[in-house]
C-alpha positions as CSV (number, residue, x, y, z in Angstrom):
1,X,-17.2,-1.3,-18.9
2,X,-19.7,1.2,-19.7
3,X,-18.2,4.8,-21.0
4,X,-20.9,7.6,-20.7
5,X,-20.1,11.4,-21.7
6,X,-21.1,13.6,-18.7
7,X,-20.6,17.3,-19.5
8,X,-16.9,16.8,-20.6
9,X,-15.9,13.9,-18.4
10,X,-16.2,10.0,-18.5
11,X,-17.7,8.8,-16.3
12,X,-17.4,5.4,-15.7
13,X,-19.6,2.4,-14.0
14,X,-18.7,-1.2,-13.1
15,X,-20.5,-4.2,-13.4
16,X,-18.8,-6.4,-11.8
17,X,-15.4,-6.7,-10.2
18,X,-14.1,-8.0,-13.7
19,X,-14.4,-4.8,-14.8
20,X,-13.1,-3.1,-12.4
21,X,-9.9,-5.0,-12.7
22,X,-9.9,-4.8,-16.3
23,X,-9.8,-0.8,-16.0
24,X,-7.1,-1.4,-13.0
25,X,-4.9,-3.0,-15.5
26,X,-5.8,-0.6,-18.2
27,X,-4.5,2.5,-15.5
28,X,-1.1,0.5,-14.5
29,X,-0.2,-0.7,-18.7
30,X,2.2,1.2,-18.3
31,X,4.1,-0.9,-15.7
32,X,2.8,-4.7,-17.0
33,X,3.1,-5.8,-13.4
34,X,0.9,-5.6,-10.4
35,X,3.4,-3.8,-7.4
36,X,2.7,-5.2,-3.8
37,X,1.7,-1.9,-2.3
38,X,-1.8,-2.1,-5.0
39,X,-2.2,-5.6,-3.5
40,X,-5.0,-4.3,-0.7
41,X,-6.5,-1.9,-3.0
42,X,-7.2,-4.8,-5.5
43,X,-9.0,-7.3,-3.3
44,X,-10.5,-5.1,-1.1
45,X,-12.5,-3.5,-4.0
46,X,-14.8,-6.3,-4.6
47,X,-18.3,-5.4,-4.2
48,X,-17.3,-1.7,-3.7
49,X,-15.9,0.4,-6.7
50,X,-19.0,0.4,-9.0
51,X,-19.7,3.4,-6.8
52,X,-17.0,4.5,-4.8
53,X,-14.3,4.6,-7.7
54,X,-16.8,5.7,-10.2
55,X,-18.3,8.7,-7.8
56,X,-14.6,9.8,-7.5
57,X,-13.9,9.4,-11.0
58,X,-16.3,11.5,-12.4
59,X,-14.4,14.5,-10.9
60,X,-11.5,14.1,-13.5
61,X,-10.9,14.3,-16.8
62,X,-10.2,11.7,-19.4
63,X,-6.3,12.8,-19.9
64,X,-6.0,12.9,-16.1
65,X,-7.6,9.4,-15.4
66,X,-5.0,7.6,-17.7
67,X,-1.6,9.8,-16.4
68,X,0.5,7.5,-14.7
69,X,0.1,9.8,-11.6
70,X,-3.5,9.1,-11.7
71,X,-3.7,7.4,-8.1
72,X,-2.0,10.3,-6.7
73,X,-4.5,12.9,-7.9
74,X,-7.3,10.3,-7.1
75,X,-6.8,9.7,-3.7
76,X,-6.5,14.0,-3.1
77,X,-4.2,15.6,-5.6
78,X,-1.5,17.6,-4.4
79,X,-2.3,16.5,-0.7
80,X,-1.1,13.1,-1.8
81,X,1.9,14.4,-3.5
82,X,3.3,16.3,-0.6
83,X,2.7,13.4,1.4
84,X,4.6,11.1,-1.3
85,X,7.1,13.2,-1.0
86,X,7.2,13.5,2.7
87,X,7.6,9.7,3.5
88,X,10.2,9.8,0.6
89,X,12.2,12.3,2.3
90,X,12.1,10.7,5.8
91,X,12.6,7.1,4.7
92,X,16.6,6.8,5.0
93,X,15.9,8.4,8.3
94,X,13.9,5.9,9.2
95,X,15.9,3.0,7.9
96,X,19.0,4.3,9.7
97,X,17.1,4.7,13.2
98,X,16.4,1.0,12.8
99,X,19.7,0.1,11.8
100,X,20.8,1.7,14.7
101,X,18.0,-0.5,17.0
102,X,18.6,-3.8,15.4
103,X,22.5,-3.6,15.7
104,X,22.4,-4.7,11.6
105,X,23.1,-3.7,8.1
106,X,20.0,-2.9,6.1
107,X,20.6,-3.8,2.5
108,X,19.2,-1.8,-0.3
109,X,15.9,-2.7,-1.9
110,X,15.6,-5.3,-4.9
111,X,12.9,-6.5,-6.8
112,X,10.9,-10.1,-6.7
113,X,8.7,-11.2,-8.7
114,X,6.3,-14.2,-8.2
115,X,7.9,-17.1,-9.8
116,X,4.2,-18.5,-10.2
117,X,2.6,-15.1,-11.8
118,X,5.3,-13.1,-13.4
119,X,2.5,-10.5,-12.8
120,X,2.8,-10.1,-9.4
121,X,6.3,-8.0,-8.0
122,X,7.5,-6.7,-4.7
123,X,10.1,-4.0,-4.1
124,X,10.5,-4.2,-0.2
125,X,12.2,-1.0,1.2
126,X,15.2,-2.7,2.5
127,X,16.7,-6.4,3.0
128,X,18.3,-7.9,6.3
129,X,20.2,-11.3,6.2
130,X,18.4,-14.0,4.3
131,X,15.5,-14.0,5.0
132,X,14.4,-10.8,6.5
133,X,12.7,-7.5,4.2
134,X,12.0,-4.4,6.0
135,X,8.6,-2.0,5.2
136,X,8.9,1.7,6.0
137,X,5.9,4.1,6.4
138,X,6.4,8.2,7.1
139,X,2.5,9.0,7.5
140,X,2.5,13.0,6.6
141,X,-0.9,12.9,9.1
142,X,1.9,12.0,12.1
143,X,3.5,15.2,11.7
144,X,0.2,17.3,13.3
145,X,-0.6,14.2,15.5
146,X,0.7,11.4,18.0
147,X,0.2,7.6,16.9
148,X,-1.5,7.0,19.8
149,X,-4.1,9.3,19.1
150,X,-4.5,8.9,15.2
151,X,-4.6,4.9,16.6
152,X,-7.7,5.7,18.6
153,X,-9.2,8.3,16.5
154,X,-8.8,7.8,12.9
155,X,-10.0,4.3,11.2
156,X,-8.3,5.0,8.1
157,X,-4.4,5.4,10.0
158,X,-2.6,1.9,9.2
159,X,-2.0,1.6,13.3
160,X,-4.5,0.5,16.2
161,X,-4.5,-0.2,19.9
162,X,-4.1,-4.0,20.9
163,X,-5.6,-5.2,23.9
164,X,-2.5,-4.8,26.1
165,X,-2.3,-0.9,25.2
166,X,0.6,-1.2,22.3
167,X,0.5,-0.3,18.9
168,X,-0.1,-2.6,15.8
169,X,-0.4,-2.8,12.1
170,X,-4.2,-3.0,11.6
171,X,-4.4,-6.5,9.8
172,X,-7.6,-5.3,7.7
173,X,-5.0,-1.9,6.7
174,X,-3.8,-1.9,2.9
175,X,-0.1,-2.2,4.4
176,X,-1.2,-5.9,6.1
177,X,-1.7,-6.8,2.7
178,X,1.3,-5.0,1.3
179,X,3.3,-6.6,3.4
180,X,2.0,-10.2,3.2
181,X,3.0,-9.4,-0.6
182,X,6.0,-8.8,0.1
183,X,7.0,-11.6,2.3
184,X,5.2,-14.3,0.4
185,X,6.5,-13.2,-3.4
186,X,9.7,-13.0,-1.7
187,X,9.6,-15.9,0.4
188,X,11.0,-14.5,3.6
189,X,9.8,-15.0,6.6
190,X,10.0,-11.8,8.6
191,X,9.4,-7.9,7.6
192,X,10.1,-5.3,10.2
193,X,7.3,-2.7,9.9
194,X,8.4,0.7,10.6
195,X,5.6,3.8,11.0
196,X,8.4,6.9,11.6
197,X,7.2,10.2,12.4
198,X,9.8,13.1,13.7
199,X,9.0,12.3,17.4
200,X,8.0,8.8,17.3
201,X,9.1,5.5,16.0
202,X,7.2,2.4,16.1
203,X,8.4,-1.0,14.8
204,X,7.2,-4.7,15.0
205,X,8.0,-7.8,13.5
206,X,5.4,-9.7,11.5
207,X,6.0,-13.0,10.4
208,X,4.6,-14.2,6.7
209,X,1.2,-16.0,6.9
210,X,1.1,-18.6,4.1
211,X,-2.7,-19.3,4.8
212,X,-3.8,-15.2,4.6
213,X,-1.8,-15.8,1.4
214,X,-3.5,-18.6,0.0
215,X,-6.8,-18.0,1.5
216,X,-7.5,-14.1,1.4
217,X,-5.4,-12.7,-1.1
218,X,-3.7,-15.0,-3.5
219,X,-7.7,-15.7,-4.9
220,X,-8.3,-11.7,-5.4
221,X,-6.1,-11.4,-8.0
């Protein structure tokens, strides 16, 4: 990793994607463990933050880079926080409105770890039965617009538009692979993905794909 002194900042510049996850692992010391919901960011950086990462990181300073809130104010500062805090706010909403659909009990979260790489660890935001977890998403963006439209319009929202007209978890999204995570280090077989908004609420079931696993993710790490 290469450390240069730019007019009070460090700016930094990677070599390879080595070295990117080096200075991942260096940002999240603090937590020894890689969470689920980083797993997308991870392997979808290969061959793409020796400039996107270091462009945006040469907008901070040193003391904010390493602050354990440093993906927040990365990814837009206090924009992110109040969105944080909005899909915080609306989760248990959420979780009851599908309670209320399924006709179930939604237990309360617990934490798995990879019995192959203690490194790897899920927290899924609720459990059903045995073999069920449950993923809840309250975009802050879905308060000023409809699903549909951020489905059609925006590339980065976590929905699309399937052939038939309905609404689906993007499988190239950060959340596919969050969710994958999740039901592979947990070994379950089915999350229920929620995307709640205060006028709509969209759920589906996706099942856990051992060959993504092996094939597209378990490698990246």
């Amino acid at each position: 990793r290469m450390r240069q002194k730019i007019t009070g900042l460090i700016f930094y510049s990677f070599a390879s994607f080595a070295d990117y996850l080096d200075f991942f692992y260096s940002v999240h010391r603090w937590k020894k463990r890689i969470p689920s919901s980083k797993f997308g960011e991870i392997i979808k950086a290969q061959g793409k933050y020796s400039t996107d990462l270091t462009s945006r990181l040469s907008e901070f300073s040193p003391d904010l880079i390493f602050d354990p809130n440093f993906k927040q104010i990365a990814d837009g500062g206090s924009q992110e926080t109040v969105a944080t805090k909005y899909g915080k706010d609306h989760e248990h909403e959420a979780r009851r409105k599908l309670e209320t659909i399924l006709g179930v009990e939604i237990k309360s979260p617990k934490k798995f770890i990879d019995k192959d790489n203690k490194y790897l660890v899920t927290i899924p935001d609720g459990l059903i039965g045995d073999d069920k977890i449950v993923e809840i998403k309250c975009p802050f963006k879905c308060s000023k617009s409809s699903m549909e439209n951020l489905a059609k319009d925006d590339v980065n929202f976590c929905l699309e538009m399937s052939p038939d007209g309905r609404l689906r978890l993007r499988e190239d999204h950060e959340y596919y692979y969050q969710v994958q995570g999740e039901l592979n280090i947990s070994k379950r077989e089915v999350c229920y993905f929620v995307v709640w908004s205060p006028t709509e609420f969209h759920y589906q079931v996706i099942y856990r794909d051992q060959h993504f696993w092996d094939v597209y993710m378990y490698p990246g790490f």
